[in-house]
Structures are given as structure tokens and as C-alpha cells.
C-alpha positions as CSV (number, residue, x, y, z in Angstrom):
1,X,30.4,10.3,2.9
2,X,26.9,9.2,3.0
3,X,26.7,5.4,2.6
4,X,25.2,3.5,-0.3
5,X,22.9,1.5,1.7
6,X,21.1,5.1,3.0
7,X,19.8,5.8,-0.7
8,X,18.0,2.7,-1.0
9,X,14.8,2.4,-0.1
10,X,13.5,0.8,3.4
11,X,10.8,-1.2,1.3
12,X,9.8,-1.3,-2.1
13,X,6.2,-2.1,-2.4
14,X,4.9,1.5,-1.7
15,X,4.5,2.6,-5.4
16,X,2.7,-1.5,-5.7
17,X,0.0,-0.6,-2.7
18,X,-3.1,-0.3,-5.2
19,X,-1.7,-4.3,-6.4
20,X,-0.8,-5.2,-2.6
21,X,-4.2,-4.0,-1.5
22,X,-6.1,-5.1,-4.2
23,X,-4.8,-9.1,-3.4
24,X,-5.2,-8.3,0.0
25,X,-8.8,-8.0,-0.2
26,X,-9.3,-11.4,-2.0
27,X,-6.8,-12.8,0.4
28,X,-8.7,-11.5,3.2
29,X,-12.1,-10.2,2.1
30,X,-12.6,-8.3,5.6
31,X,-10.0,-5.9,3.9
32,X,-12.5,-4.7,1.9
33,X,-14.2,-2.3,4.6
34,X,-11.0,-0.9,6.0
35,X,-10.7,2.9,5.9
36,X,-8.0,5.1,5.0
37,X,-6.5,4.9,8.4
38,X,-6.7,1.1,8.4
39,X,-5.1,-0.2,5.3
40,X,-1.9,2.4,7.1
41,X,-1.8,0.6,9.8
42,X,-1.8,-2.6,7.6
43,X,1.0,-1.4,5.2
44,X,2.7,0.0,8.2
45,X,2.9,-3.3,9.8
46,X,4.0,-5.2,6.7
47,X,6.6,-2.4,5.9
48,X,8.5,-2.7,9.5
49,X,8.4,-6.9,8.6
50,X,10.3,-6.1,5.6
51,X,12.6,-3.1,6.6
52,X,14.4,-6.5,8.5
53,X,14.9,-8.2,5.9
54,X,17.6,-8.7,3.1
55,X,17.5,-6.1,0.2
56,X,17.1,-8.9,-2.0
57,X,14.3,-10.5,-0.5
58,X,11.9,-7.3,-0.9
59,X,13.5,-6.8,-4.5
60,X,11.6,-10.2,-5.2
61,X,8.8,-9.6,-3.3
62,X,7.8,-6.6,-4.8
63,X,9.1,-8.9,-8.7
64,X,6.5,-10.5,-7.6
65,X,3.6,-8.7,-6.7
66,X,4.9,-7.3,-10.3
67,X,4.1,-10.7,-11.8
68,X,0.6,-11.5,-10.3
69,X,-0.6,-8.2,-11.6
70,X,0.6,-9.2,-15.3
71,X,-0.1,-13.1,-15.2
72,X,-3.9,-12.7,-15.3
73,X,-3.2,-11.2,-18.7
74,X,-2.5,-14.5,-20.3
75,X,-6.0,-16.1,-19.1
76,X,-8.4,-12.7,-18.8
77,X,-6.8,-10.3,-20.8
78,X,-6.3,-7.9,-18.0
79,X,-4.5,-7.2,-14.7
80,X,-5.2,-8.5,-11.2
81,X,-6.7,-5.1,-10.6
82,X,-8.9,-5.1,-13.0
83,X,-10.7,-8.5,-12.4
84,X,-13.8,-8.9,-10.5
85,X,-13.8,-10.4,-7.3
86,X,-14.4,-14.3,-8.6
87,X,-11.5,-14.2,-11.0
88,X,-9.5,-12.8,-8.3
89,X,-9.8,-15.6,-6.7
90,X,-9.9,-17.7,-8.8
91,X,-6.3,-16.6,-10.2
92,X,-4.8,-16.7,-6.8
93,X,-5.9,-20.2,-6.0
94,X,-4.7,-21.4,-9.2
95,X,-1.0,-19.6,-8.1
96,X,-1.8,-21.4,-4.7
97,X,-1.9,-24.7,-6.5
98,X,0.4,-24.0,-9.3
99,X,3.0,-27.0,-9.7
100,X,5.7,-23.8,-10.0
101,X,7.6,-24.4,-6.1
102,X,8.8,-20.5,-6.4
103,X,4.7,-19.2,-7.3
104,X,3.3,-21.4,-4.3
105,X,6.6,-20.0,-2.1
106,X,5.6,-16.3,-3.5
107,X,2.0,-16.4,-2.8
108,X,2.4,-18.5,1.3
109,X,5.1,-15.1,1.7
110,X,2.8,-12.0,0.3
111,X,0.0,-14.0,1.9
112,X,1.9,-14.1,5.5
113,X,2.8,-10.6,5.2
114,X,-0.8,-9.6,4.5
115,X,-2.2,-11.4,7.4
116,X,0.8,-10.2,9.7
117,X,-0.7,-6.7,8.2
118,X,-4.7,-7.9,9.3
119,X,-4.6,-9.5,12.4
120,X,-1.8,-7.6,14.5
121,X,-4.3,-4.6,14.2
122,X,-5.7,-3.9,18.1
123,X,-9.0,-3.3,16.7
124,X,-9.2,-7.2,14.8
125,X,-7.0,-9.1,17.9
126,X,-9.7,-7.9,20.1
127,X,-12.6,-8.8,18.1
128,X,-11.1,-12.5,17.4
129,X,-10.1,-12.5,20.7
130,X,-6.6,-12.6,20.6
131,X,-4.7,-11.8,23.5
132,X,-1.2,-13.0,23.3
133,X,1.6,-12.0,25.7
134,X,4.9,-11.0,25.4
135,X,5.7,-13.6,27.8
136,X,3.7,-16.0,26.2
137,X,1.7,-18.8,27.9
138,X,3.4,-18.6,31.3
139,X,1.4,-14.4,31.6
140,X,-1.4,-16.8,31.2
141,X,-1.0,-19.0,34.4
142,X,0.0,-21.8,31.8
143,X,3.3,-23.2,30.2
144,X,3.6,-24.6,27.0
145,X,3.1,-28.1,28.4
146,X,0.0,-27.3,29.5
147,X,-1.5,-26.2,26.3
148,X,-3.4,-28.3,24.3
149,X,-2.4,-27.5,20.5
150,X,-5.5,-29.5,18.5
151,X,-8.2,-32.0,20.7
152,X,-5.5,-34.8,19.9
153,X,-2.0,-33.3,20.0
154,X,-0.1,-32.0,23.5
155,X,3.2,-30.6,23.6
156,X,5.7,-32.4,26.2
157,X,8.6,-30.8,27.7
């Protein structure tokens, strides 16, 4: 017998990519020259963060994406995809701020995933010039007390 758990699927925000891409590029405007091959690599990396997690937790992830492409009805009279880029973000800054604990929690989680998505690409690490380490600071000739976090603030064994 086949379990139940093998019919469900492994994420559940391919069908909500155009949504999910379409925040994406107001969340990060570089999104907005990726090619085909790119925005893969960027779903890719935000599938394989959510294939770990709880069943629930993508069902109300992808709720939500549900919810910030209906909101904007209520204030433009259309979608998220269908606004231009100001009242994109304009809308997401106002779910940002919203006194709502569960929109702001939302938003900092879609938001994580899509920059998880961005910057783990090779291609954007090595033009910021991000080089971590699987062995962290220490492949570096460092250790963690060594590194200065801000100008003002040290870590201390």
C-alpha cells in the first residue's frame, strides 16, 4: 500500500509562481532581469526550504500568497499582479506595517524565502561577494570571536 503522505504534494506554491514571482520582484527589484533559467533556480531553492517543512506550514504559506493577491482588491480594485510597480509596493509595505502580528509574520516568512531564493544563487553571492564556508569563520583563518558583527558590537566566547 502506497502511503498517504506520497500523494501530497512536496510544495504547494508551483501553480502560485506568477503571484510568488510577481512579489518577488517588488521584494527584490533585481528579480526583474532574471531569465527563464534564473527564476528556476530561485523557485528551486525556495521549494527544497519548504519540502522540510510541516505540511501545514506550506498549506499557509501558499493561504497566503493566496491572500496578498486578493487584498489589493479592497484598496485598487485589482490583484497584486495586476498593479503597477508603485502600488506594489506600496501594498506590501503597508502588510509590512500592518498592526495584524500573523500579516507582518506572513510577509518576514515569504520575504525570507524569496531572498533565500536570490542570494544563494552562485551568480549573485559572487557579485556581492559572498563567500561563506561550510565551516564557517574558522575556513577563513578566523573564529567567531574574532569577528566584528557591527563597528560597535564583538561576539565573546
Amino acid at each position: 500500500m502506497i502511503p498517504k503522505a506520497a500523494f501530497r504534494p512536496a510544495v504547494m506554491l508551483s501553480s502560485l509562481r506568477p503571484i510568488v514571482h510577481a512579489i518577488a520582484t517588488t521584494v527584490v527589484p533585481e528579480t526583474s532581469s532574471l531569465d527563464d533559467r534564473a527564476w528556476a533556480e530561485l523557485d528551486a531553492v525556495m521549494d527544497s526550504a519548504l519540502a522540510q517543512r510541516d505540511e501545514r506550514v506550506r498549506h499557509q504559506l501558499a493561504t497566503f500568497v493566496r491572500l496578498l493577491q486578493l487584498m489589493p482588491l479592497m484598496r485598487y480594485g485589482r490583484p497584486f499582479t495586476a498593479l503597477n510597480a508603485r502600488q506594489r509596493t506600496a501594498f506590501l509595505e503597508s502588510i509590512e506595517r500592518s498592526r495584524l502580528l500573523l500579516l507582518r509574520r506572513g510577509f518576514w516568512g515569504l520575504r525570507t524565502l524569496i531572498y533565500m531564493g536570490y542570494y544563494t544563487r552562485d551568480d549573485v553571492a559572487e557579485s556581492i561577494g559572498y563567500h561563506a564556508h561550510a565551516d564557517g569563520w574558522a575556513a577563513r583563518g578566523g573564529t567567531v570571536a574574532s569577528v566584528p558583527l557591527t563597528p560597535q558590537l564583538w561576539v565573546e566566547p
